[in-house]
C-alpha positions as CSV (number, residue, x, y, z in Angstrom):
1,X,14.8,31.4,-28.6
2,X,11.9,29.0,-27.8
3,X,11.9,27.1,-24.8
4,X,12.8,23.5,-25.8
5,X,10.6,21.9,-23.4
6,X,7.7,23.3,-25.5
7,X,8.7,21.8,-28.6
8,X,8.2,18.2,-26.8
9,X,5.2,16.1,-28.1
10,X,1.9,16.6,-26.2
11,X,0.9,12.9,-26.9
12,X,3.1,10.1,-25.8
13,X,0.9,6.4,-25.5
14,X,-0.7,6.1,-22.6
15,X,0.7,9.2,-20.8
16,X,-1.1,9.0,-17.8
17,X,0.3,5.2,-17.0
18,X,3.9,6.7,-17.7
19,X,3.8,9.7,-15.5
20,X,2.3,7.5,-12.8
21,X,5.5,5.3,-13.5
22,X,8.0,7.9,-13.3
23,X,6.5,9.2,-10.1
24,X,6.7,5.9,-8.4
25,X,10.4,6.0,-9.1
26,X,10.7,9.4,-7.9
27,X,9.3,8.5,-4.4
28,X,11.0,5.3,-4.2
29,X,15.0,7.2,-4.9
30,X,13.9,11.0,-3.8
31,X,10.0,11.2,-1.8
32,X,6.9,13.0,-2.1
33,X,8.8,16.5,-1.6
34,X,10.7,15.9,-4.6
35,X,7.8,15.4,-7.2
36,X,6.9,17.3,-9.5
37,X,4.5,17.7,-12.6
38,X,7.4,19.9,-14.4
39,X,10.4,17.6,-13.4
40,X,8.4,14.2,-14.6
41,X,7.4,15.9,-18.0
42,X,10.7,16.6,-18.7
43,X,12.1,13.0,-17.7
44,X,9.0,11.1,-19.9
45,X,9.6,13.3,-23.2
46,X,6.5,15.5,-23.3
47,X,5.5,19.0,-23.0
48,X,5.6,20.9,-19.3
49,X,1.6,20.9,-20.1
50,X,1.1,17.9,-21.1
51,X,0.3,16.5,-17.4
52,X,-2.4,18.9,-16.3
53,X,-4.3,16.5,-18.7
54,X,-4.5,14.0,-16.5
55,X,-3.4,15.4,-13.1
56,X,-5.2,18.9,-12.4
57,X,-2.1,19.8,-9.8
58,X,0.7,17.8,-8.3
59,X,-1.6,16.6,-4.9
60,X,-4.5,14.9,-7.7
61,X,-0.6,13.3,-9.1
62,X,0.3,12.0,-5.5
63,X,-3.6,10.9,-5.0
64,X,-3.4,9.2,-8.0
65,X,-0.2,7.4,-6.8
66,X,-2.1,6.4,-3.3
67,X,-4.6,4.9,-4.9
68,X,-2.1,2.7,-7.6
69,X,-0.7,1.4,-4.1
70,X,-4.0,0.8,-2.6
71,X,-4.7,-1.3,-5.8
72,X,-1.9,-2.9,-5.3
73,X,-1.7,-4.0,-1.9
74,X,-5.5,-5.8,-2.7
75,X,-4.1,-7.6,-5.6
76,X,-0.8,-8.8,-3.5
77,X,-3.3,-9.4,-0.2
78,X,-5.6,-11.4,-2.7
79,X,-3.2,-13.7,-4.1
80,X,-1.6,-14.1,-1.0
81,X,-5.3,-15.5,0.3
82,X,-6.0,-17.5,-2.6
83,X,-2.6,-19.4,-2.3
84,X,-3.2,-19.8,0.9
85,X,-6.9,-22.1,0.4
86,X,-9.5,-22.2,3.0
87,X,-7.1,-23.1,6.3
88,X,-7.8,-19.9,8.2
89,X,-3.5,-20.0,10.2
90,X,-2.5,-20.3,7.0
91,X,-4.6,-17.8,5.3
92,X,-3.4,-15.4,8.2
93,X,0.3,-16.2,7.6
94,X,-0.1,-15.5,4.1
95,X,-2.0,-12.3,4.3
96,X,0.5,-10.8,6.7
97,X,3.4,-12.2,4.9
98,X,2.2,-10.4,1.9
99,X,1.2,-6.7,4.1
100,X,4.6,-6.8,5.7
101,X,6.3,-7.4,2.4
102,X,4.5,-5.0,0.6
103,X,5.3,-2.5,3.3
104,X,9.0,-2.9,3.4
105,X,9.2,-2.7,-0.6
106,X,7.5,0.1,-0.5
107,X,7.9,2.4,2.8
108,X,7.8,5.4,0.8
109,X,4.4,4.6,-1.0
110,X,2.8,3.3,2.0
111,X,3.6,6.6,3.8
112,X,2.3,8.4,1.2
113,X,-0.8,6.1,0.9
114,X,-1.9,6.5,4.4
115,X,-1.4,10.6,4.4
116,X,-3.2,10.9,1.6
117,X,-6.0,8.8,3.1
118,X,-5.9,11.0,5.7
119,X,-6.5,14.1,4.0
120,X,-9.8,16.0,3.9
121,X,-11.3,15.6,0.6
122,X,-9.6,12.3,-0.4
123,X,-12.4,10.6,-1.3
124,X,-11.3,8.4,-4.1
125,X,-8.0,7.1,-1.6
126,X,-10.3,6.6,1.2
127,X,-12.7,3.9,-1.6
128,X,-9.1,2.8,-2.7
129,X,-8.1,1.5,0.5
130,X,-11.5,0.3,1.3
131,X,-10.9,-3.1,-0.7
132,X,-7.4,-4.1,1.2
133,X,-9.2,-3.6,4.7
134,X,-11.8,-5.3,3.6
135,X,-10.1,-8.0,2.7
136,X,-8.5,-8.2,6.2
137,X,-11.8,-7.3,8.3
138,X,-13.2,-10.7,6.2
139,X,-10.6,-13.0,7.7
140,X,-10.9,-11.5,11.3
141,X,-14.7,-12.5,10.3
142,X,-14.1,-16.0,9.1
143,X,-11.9,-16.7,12.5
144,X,-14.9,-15.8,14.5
145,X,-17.3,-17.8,12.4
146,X,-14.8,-20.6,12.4
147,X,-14.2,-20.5,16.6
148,X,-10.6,-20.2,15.9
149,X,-11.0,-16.5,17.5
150,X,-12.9,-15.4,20.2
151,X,-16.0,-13.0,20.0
152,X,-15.5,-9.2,20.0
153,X,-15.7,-6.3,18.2
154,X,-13.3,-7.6,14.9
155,X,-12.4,-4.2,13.9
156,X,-10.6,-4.3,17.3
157,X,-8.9,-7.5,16.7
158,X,-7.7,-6.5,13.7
159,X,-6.4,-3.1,14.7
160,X,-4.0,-5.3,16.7
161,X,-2.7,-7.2,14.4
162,X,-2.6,-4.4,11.9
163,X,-0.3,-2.4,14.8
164,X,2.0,-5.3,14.9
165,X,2.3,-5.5,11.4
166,X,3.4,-1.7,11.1
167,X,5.6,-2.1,14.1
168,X,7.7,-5.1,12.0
169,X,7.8,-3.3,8.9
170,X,8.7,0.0,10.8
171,X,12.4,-2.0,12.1
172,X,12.9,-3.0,9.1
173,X,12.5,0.2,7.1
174,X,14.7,1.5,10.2
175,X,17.0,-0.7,9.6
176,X,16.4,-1.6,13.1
177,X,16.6,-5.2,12.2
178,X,17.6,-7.0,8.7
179,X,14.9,-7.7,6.4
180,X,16.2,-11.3,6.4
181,X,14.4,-11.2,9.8
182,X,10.7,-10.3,8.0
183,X,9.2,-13.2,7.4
184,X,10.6,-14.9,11.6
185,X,9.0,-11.9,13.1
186,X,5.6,-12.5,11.0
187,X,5.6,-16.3,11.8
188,X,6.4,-15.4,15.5
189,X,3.2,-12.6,15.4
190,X,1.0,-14.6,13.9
191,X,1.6,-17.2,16.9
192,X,1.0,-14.6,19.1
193,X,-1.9,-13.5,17.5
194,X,-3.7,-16.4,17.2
195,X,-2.9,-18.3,20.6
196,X,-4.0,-14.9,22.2
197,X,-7.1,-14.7,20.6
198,X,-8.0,-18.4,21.1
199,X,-12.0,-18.4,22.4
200,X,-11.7,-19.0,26.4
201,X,-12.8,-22.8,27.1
């Protein structure tokens, strides 16, 4: 009797998009330890081979997935910035309004997203995240330029920042705190932020 699964189509639209899809929802309801190649074939409809077409094992799957969340974290950390105009508070209220949020809706992918950029070899995740930190770097950059933050090395400055940023999201995903207290915690670190790096008179 033939295995059923190999009767499944090999083909299904744009497969690669689908399995990416299913393995998002597997880490958001299970985690990373629960994914498998095998498992999402089966739940999209196609063959138990039919991945390996476009994910050679299951770590090029879970790179592939860290670099959908570096992609978008940029877009949410862009529109954020663009909403925001040229007002360089507000442009810092809105970018870390939009990090925190996007790490609370999505603790398991951000964990997976910063392991993966981690790992030796991950060259791709590593050019991924390179566009959302740039983004941040630029407006520890237009502070300076602007005197609304003091001189120093910005990478610094923004290591701060970024540090106080994890530390919110990590209560919340703790359930430390509600996330009804997200956006009071950013407003109150962003005061902090900028009064403490206010250029000495």
């Amino acid at each position: 009797m033939s295995d059923p699964n190999e009767e499944r189509p090999y083909h299904h639209g744009n497969l690669r998009a689908v399995l990416l899809d299913a393995a998002d929802r597997c880490l958001r309801e299970r985690g990373a330890d629960q994914l498998s190649l095998r498992d999402l074939a089966r739940e999209v409809g196609v063959s138990h081979a039919a991945p390996r077409r476009h994910f050679s094992d299951r770590q090029a799957l879970l790179d592939a997935l860290a670099e959908s969340g570096f992609a978008q974290l940029d877009t949410a950390l862009r529109t954020a910035l663009a909403g925001a105009g040229e007002d360089f508070p507000a442009r810092v209220r809105g970018a870390t309004t939009a990090y925190t949020r996007f790490a609370t809706e999505n603790a398991a992918l951000l964990e997976l997203m910063y392991s993966s950029k981690h790992r030796p070899g991950a060259t791709r995740v590593i050019e991924a995240a390179e566009a959302p930190f740039g983004l941040m770097a630029d407006l520890i950059e237009q502070g300076q330029d602007e005197g609304a933050l003091r001189a120093g090395d910005p990478e610094r400055i923004g290591l701060v920042l970024f540090a106080t940023l994890q530390g919110i999201a990590s209560i919340i995903n703790g359930n430390f705190v509600g996330p009804d207290m997200l956006d009071a915690l950013v407003e109150t670190a962003v005061e902090q932020f900028l009064s403490g790096n206010r250029p000495v008179e």
